[in-house]
C-alpha positions in Angstrom: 18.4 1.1 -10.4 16.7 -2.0 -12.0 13.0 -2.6 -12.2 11.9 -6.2 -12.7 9.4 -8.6 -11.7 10.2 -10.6 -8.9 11.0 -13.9 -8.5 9.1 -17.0 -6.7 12.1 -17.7 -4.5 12.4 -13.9 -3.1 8.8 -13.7 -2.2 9.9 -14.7 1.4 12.5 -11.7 1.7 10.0 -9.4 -0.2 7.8 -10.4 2.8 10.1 -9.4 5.5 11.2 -7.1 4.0 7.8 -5.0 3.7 6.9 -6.3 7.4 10.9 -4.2 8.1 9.5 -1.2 6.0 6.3 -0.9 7.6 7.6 -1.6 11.4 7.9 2.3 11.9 3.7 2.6 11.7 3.7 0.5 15.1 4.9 3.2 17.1 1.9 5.4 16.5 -1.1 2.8 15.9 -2.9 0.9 18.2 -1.4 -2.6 18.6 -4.8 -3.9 17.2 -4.3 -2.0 14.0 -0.3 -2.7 13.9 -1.0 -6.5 13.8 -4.1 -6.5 10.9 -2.0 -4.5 9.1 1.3 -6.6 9.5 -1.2 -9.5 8.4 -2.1 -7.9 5.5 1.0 -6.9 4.3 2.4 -10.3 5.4 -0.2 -12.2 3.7 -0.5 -14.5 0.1 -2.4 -11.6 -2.1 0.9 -10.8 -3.4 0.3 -14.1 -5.4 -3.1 -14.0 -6.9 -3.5 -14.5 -10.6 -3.2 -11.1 -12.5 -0.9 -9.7 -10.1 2.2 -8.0 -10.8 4.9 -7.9 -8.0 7.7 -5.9 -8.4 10.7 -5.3 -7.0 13.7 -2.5 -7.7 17.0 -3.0 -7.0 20.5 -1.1 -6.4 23.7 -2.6 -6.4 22.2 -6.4 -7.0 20.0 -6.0 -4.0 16.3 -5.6 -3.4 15.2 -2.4 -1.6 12.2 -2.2 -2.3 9.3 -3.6 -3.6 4.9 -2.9 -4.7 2.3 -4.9 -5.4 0.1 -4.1 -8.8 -3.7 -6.2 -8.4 -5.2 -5.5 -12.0 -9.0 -4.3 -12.3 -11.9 -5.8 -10.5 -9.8 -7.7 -8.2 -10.1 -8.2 -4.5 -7.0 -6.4 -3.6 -8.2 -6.0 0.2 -9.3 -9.2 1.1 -13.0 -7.9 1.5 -12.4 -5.0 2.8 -13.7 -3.3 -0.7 -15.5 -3.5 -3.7 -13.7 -4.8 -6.6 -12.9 -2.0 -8.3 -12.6 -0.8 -12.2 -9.2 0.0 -12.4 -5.6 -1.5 -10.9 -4.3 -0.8 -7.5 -1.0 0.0 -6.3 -0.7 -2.1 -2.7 2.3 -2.4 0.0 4.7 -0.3 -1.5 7.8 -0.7 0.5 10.9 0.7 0.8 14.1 0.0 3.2 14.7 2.6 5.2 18.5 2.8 4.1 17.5 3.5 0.8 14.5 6.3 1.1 14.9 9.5 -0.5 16.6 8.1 -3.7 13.7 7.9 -6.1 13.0 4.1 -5.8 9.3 4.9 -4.2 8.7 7.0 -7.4 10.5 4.9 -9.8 8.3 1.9 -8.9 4.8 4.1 -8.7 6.0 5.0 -12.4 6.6 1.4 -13.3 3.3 0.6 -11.8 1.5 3.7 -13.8 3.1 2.7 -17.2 1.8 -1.0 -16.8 -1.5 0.2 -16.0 -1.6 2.5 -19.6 0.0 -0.6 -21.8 -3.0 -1.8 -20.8 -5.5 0.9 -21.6 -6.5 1.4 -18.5 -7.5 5.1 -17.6 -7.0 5.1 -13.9 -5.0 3.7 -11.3 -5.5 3.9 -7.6 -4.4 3.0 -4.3 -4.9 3.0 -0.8 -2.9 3.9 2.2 -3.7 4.4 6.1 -4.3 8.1 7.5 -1.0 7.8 9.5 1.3 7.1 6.8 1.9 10.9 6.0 5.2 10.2 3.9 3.3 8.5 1.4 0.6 10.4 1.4 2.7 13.4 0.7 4.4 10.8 -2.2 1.0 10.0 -3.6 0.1 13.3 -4.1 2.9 14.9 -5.3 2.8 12.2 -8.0 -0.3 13.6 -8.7 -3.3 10.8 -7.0 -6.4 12.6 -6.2 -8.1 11.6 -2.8 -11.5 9.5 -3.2 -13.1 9.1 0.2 -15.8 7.3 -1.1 -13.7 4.2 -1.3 -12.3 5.0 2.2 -12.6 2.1 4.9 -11.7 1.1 8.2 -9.9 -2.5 8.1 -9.8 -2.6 12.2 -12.7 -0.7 13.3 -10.8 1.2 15.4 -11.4 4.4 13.7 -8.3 4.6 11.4 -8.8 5.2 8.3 -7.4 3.6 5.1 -7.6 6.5 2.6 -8.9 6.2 -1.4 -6.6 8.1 -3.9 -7.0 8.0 -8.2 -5.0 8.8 -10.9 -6.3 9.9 -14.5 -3.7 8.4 -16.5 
């Protein structure tokens, strides 16, 4: 398993690829919600200044991939305050490949980034539905903070706050 940064010319398959990953939420949100979220998982934040994208491999292929926005960026498009510490965003993982670690081994990667640079917390969000990763966050040990909750497609689905003390 290799960790690295990705490269400029893989952004498009990165893309896709997360768009592939997520396609299983469609089935149980509203259409609405399915295509806000494929546009923000689709969309250019993945390149703003400060932001680490990172990808894992296995066998020289990409399986997966996360998004790090540093502190007191605008990870959500307005959807939320800037906040004081980095954000994990659009984790994604092929489905051929889950259950082998690469999920935790990129959340890790993402954690020890966030202490080289003194930062004491890291957080992330993730919808209501997405019950695999909840159970991930947590497990990893990300506290729930509903304060930062919000609702990207007023449609009464939640996008859920979660911290780590690191």
């Amino acid at each position: 398993m290799i960790i690295r940064d990705a490269k400029k010319d893989e952004l498009e398959f990165i893309r896709d690829q997360r768009v592939n990953a997520y396609l299983e939420h469609s089935r149980v949100i509203p259409t609405d919600h399915w295509r806000a979220l494929k546009k923000a998982i689709s969309s250019e934040a993945d390149c703003q200044t400060g932001v680490d994208l990172i990808v894992c491999e296995l066998d020289e292929k990409i399986v997966a991939s996360v998004v790090l926005f540093p502190a007191k960026t605008d990870a959500y498009e307005g959807q939320l305050d800037e906040l004081d510490y980095p954000e994990i965003r659009m984790l994604a993982v092929d489905p051929g490949v889950r259950g082998k670690g690469v999920a935790s081994a990129l959340i890790t990667e993402c954690i020890n980034r966030s202490k080289a640079k003194n930062h004491r917390y890291i957080g992330l969000h993730t919808g209501e539905f997405m019950e695999q990763a909840i159970k991930l966050y947590t497990k990893h040990g990300f506290e729930r903070l509903p304060q930062y909750d919000f609702e990207p497609a007023n449609d009464g689905i939640k996008v859920l706050a979660f911290r780590l003390s690191i």
